[in-house]
C-alpha positions in Angstrom: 51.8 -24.6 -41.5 53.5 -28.1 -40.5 56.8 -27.3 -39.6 56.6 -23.9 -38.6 55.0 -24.3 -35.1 55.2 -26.9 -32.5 52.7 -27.6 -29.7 54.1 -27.1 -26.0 51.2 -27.3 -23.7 47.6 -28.0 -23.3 45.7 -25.8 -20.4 42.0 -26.7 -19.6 39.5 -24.1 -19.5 36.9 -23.3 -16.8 34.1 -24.0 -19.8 35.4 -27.7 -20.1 37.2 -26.9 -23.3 40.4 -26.8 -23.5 43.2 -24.3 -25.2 46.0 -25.5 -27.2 49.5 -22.7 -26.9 52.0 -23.0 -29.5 54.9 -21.8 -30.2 56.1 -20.3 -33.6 59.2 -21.8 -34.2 59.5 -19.2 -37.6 57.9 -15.9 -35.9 55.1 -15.6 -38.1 53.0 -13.0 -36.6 50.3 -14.4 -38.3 50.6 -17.4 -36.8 51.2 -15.9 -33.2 47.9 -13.3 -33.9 45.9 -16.7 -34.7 47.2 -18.3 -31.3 46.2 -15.0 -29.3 42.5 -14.6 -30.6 42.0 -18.3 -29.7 43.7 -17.8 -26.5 41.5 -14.3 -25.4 38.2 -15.6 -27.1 38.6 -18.9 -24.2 39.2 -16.6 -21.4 36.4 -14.1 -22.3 33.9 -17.1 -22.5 35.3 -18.2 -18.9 34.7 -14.7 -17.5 31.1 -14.8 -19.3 30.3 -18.1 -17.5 31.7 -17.1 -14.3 29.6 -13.9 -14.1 26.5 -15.4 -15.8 26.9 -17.6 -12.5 27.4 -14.8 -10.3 23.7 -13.1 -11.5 22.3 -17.0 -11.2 23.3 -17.4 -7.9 22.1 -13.6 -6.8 19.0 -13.5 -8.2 17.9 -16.7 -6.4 19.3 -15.2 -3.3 16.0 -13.0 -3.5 13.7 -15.9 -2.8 14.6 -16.4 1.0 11.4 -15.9 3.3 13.5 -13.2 5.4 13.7 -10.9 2.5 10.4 -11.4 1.2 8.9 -10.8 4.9 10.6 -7.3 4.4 9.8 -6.2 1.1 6.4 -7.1 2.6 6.4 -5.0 5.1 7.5 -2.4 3.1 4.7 -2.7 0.8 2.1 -2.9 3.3 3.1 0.8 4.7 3.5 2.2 1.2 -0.5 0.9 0.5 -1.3 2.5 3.7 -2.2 -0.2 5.8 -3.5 0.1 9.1 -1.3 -3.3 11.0 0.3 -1.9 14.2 2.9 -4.2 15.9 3.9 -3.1 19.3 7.2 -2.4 20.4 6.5 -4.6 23.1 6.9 -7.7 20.6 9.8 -6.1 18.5 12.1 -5.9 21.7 11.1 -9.4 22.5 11.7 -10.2 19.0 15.3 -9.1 19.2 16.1 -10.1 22.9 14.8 -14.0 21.2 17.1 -13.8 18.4 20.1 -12.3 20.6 19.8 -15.1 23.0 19.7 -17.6 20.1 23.1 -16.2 18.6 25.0 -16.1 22.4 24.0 -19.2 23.1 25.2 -21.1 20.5 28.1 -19.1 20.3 29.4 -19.7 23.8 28.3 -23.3 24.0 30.8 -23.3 20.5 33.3 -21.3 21.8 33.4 -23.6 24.8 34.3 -26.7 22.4 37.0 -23.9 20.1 40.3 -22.9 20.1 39.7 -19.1 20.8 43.1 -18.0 19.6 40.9 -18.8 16.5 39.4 -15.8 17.0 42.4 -13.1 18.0 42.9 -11.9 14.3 39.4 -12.0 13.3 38.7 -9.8 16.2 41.7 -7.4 15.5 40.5 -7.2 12.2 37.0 -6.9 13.3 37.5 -3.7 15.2 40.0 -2.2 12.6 36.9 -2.6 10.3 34.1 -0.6 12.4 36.9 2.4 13.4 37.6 2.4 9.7 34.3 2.7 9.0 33.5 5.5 10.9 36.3 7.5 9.5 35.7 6.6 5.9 31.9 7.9 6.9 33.1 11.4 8.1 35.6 11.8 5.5 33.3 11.4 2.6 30.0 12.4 4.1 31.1 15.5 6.1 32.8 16.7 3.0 29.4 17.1 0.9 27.6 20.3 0.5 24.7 21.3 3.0 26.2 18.3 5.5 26.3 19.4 9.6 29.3 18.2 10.7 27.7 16.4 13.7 25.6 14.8 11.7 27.9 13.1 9.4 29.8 11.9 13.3 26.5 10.6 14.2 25.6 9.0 11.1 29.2 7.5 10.2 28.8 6.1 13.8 25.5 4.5 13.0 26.7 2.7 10.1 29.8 1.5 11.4 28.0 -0.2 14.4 25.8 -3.1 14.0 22.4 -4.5 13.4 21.2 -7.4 15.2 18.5 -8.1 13.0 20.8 -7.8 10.1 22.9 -10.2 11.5 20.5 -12.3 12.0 18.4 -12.5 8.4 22.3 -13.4 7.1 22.5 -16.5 9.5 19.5 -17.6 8.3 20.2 -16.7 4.8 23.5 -18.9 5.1 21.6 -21.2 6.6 19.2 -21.8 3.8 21.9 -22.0 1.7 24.3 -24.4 3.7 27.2 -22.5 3.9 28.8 -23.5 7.4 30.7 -20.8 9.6 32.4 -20.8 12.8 30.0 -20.6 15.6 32.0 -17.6 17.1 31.6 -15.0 14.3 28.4 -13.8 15.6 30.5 -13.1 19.4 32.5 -10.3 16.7 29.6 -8.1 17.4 30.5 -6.0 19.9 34.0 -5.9 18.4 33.1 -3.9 15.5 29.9 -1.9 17.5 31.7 -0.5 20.4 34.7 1.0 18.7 32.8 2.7 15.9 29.9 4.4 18.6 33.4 5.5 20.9 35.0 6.7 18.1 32.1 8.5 16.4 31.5 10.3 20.0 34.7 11.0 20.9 35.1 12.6 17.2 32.5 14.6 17.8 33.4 15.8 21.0 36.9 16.9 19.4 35.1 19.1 16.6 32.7 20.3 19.7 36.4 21.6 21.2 37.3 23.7 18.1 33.8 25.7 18.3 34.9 26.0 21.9 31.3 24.6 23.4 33.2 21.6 24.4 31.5 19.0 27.0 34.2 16.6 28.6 34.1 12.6 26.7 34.9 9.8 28.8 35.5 7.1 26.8 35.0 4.1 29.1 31.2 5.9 29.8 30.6 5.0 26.3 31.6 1.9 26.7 29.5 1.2 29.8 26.3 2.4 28.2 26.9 0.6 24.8 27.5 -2.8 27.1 24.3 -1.9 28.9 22.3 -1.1 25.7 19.6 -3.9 25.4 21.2 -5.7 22.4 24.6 -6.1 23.4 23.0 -7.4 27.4 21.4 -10.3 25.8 23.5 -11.0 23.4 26.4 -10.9 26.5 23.7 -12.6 28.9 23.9 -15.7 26.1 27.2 -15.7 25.1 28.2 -16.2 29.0 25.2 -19.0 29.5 26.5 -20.8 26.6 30.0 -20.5 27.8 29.4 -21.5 31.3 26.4 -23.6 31.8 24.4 -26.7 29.7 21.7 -24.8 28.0 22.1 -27.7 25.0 18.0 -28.9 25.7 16.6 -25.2 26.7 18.5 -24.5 23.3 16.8 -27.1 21.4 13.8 -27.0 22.2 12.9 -23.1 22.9 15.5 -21.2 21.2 16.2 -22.6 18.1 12.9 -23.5 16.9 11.9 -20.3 17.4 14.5 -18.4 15.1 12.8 -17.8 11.8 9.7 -17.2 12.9 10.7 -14.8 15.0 13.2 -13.0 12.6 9.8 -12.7 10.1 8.1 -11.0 12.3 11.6 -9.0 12.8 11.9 -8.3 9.2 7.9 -7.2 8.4 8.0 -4.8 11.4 11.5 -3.2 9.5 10.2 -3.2 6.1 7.1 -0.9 8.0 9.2 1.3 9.6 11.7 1.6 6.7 9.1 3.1 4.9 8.0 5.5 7.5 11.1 6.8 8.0 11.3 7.8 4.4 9.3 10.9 5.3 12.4 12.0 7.8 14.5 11.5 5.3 13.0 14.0 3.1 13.4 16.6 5.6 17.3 16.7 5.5 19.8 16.7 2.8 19.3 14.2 0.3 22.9 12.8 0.4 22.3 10.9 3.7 20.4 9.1 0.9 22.7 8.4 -1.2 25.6 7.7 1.4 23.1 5.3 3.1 22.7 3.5 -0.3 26.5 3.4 -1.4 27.6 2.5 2.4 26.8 -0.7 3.2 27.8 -1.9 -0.5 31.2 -0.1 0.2 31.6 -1.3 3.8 30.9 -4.6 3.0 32.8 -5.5 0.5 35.9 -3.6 2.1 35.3 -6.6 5.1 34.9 -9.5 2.5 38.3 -8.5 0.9 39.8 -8.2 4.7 38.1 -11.8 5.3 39.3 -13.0 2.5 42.6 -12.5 3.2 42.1 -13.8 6.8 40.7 -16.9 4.7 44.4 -17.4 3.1 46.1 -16.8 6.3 44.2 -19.2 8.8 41.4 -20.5 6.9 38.4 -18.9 7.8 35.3 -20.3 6.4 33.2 -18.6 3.1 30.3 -18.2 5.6 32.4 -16.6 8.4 33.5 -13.9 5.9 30.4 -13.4 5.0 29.1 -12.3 8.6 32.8 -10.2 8.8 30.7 -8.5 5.5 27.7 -8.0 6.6 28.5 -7.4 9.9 30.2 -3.7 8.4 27.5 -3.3 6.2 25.1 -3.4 8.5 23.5 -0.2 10.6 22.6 0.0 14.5 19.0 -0.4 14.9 19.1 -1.0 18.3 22.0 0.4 20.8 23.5 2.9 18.5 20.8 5.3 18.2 19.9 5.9 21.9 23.8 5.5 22.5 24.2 8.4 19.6 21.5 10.8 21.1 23.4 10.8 24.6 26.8 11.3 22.8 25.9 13.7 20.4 23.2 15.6 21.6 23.7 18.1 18.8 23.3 15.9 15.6 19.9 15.6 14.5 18.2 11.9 14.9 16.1 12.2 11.9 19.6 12.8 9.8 21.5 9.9 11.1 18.3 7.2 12.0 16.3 8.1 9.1 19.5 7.2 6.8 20.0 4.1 9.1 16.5 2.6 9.2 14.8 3.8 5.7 17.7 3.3 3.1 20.6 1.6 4.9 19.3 -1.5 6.6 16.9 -2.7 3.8 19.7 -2.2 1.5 21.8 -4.8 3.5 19.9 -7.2 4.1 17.6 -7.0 0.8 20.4 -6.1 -1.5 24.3 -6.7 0.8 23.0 -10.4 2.1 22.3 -12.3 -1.3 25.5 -10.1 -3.3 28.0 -11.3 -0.3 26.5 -14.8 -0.2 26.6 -14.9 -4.2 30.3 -13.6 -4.1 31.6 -15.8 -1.9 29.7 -19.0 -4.0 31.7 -17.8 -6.6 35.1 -16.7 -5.3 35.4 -20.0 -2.5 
């Protein structure tokens, strides 16, 4: 073949290999159907590697204490055992781990550049109203669906799990992936506009059965800022912001985390599966949205926070929490906040979905397939 092709440029390949292009100076198609196979048989080998990584990189996520703490819990209600934790220590639980996450937050935020923070946040509560309407639009559109509860439960989901939030700092943790100390302060940024929206919503589809109560807006607002997780993590937040708490912090709060957060996750694995038999008692799609939500939600966020990435440089680990933050579920202010909005959806509809099938699906399933991702794609 000397003389009827001449080499032009040599392009390494992600495999360490690397492919030669030629051009076919006589336009043999032989020739050029040669050049192409070797070409596409490269790029398939780098798309093998790069998702034979992908699985790698997932499937060790699945060793982290915080899941296994859950599955665990799980398991030990499915066997029928008799361990009763009190609610008493589950609020304390989340009140620790709140605390923990506003602290070190605000004393961060006190050392930042908040306009940092100004498109995250826009983009943050763009995320939870969108949420909410994806929710009603899809849900509320399947057969044998109330229209409440599709509100209520499109609400749920597009508010935000404390807990959730934080098994993935500790996942990210474990992992070393660093993120800016004010992501976690994006809470209540994504939870209060999806619990107003999802009750105002419902208060418009009230109107058109004409059994319409009047919705004030800034009440919701008041209760979900009084609601016990967004207090404490507020309460921290400010502490951190305005005072020293560095040693308190050091020595109290912060050793405390993970042991606190496994207790957290065995008591949800428990209650996951007791809320399975609630589940059974209403349609079985709140099943399957609560399945396919958080996926969805999440990885609508990491595509959002990756683009926030290119424009200002937000960190792998900070989109992470954007994703996880929208795939997570209210566990803890959304439902009460929910039953006094939307007194006509039924709890065991939009809680059930929540706590059986859409919070152990975030943080067992959403977690390590975010974290994995962004390994890859950063």
């Amino acid at each position: 073949m000397r003389g009827h092709y001449r080499v032009f440029a040599d392009k390494k390949s992600t495999t360490g290999g690397s492919v030669r292009f030629c051009v076919n100076l006589m336009n043999n198609p032989s020739i050029i159907a040669i050049e192409c196979h070797i070409v596409m048989q490269h790029e398939t080998g780098s798309l093998m590697d790069i998702l034979a990584d992908f699985l790698l990189r997932l499937v060790g996520q699945f060793q982290s204490p915080s899941l296994a703490f859950l599955i665990g819990g799980f398991l030990m209600a499915a066997f029928g055992s008799k361990l009763q934790i009190p609610d008493s220590i589950y609020q304390f639980c989340v009140f620790m781990l709140l605390m923990r996450i506003g602290l070190n937050g605000g004393m961060e935020i006190r050392e930042a550049n908040l306009t940092e923070m100004i498109l995250p946040a826009i983009a943050t509560m763009g995320i939870g109203a969108g949420i909410v309407l994806l929710g009603i639009f899809s849900l509320g559109r399947l057969p044998g669906i109330v229209r409440a509860d599709a509100i209520a439960t499109a609400g749920l989901f597009g508010a935000v799990s404390a807990s959730t939030l934080g098994a993935a700092m500790a996942f990210l943790e474990e992992e070393g992936m660093t993120y800016e100390a004010w992501v976690p302060a994006l809470y209540p940024f994504m939870d209060i506009p999806a619990l107003v929206l999802a009750i105002v919503l419902a208060g418009l589809n009230k109107s058109r059965d004409g059994a319409a109560d009047r919705v004030s807006p800034w009440q919701i607002i008041k209760e979900s800022l009084q609601g016990a997780a967004l207090s404490a993590l507020i309460l921290g937040l400010a502490l951190g912001l305005l005072t020293r708490p560095d040693r308190v912090f050091e020595t109290f709060y912060d050793p405390l985390f993970r042991g606190l957060l496994s207790v957290l996750m065995l008591i949800m694995g428990m209650e996951a599966w007791q809320r399975l038999h609630e589940l059974r008692r209403v349609a079985q799609w709140y099943a399957v949205y609560a399945l396919v939500a958080p996926i969805t939600h999440g990885l609508i966020a990491f595509g959002i926070g990756y683009l926030i990435h290119l424009a200002m440089g937000f960190s792998p680990g900070g989109v992470v929490l954007l994703a996880v933050l929208a795939a997570s579920s209210s566990d803890i202010s959304g439902p009460p906040t929910l039953r006094a909005g939307i007194p006509e959806a039924n709890p065991s509809a939009y809680i059930g979905a929540s706590t059986s099938v859409g919070t152990p699906v975030a943080i067992g399933l959403c977690i390590p397939l975010f974290i994995a991702l962004a390994q890859v794609v950063f």
